[in-house]
BALO-847372 format. One record per residue: residue in one letter; x, y, z of N, C-alpha, C in turn. Coordinates in steps of 0.001 Angstrom, whole numbers, padded with zeros to 6 digits, always signed. Last residue first. Layout:
BEGIN
aXYZXYZXYZ ...
//
This chain:
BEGIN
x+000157-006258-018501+000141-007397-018586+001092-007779-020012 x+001328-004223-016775+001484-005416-016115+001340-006485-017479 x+000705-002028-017892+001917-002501-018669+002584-003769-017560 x-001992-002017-017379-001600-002078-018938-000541-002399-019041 x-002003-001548-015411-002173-002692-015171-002212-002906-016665 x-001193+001299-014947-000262-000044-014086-000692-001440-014979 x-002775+002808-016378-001330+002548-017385-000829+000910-016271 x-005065+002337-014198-005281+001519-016340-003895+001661-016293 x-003860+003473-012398-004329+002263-012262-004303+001529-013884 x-003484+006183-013523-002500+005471-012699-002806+003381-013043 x-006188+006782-014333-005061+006669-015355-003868+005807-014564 x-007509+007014-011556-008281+006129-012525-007053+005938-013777 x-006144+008833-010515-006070+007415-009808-006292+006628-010787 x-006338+011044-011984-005207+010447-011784-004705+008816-011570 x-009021+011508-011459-008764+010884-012518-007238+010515-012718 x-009084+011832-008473-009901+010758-009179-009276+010246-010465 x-007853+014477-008655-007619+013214-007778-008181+012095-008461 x-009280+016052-009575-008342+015789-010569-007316+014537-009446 x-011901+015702-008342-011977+015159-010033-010577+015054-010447 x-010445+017246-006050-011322+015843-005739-011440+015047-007557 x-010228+019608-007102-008894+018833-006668-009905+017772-006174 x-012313+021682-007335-011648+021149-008348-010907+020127-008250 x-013427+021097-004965-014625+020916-005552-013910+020772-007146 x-011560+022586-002934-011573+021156-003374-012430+020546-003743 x-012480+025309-004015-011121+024822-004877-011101+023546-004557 x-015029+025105-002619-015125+025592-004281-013314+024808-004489 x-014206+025564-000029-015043+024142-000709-014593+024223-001824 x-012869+027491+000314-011895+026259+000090-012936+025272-000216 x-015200+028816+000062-013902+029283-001331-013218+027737-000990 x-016707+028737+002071-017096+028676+000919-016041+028288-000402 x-014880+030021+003922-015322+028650+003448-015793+027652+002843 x-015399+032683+003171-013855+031893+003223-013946+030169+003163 x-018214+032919+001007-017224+033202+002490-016077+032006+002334 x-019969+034288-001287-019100+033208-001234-018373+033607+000385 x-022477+035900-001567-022327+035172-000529-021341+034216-000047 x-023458+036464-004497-022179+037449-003692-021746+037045-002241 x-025272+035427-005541-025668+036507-004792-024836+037235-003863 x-023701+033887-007036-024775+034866-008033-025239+035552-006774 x-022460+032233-005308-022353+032915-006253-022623+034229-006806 x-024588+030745-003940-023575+031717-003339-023251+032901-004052 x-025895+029733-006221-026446+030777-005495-025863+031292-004612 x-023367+028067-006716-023837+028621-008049-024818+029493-006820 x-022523+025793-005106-022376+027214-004768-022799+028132-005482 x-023471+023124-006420-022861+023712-004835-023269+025109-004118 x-023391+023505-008636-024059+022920-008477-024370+023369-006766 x-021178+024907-009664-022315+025614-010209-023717+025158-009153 x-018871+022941-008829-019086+024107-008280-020523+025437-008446 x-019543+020904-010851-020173+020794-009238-020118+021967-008218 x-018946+022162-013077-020652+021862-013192-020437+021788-011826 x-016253+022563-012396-016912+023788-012630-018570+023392-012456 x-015335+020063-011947-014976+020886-011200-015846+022117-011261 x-015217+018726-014522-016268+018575-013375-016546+019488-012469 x-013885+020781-016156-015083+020757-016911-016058+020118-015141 x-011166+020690-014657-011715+022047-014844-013381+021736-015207 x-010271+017981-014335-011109+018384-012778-011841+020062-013759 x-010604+017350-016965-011672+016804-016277-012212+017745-015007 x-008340+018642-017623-009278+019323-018598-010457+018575-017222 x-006396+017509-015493-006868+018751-015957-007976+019270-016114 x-006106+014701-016995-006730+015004-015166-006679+016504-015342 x-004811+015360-019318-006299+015133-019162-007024+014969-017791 x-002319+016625-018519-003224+017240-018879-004553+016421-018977 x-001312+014482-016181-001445+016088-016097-002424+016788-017075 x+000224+012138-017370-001135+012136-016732-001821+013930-016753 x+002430+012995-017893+001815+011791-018671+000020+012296-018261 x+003645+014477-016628+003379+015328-017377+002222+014339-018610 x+002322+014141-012763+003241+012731-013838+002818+013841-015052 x+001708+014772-010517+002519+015725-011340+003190+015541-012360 x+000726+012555-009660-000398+013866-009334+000792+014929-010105 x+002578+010417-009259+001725+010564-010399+000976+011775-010439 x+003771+010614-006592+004349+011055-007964+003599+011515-009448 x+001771+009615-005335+001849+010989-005244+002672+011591-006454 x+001622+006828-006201+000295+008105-006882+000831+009440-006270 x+003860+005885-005724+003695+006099-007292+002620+007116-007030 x+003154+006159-002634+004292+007042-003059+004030+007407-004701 x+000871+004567-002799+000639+005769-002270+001552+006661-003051 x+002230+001799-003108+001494+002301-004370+001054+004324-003951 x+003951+001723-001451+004664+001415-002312+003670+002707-003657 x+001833+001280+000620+002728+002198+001560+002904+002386-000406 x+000829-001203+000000+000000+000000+000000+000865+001254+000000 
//
């Protein structure tokens, strides 16, 4: 576990991986922030806490899809 943690932290800056964990967390990142906070928003109500939701509302999709590429290239060039 310890082994695979270290590859995925590496991987969160792999130039392999980087741009399409990108484009994802920006396109999810934005509908769930609309989804969330979209009347914060629009009525000017964002608060400090608000804001660190909103940025790990981007970094949760670009977590995910890292994991999800990590995992397919591992087990692509396992076999």
């Amino acid at each position: 576990m310890t082994t695979f943690l270290k590859l995925f932290g590496r991987s969160l800056i792999n130039p392999q991986f980087f741009p399409t964990a990108f484009k994802v967390a920006c396109v999810v990142g934005t509908v769930l922030l609309v989804i969330n906070h979209g009347h914060a928003l629009l009525n000017r109500e964002m608060t400090r806490e608000r804001w660190l939701a909103a940025a790990l509302t981007y970094c949760v999709p670009y977590l995910v899809n890292v994991h999800g590429q990590l995992i397919s290239h591992t087990r692509h060039h396992r076999q």
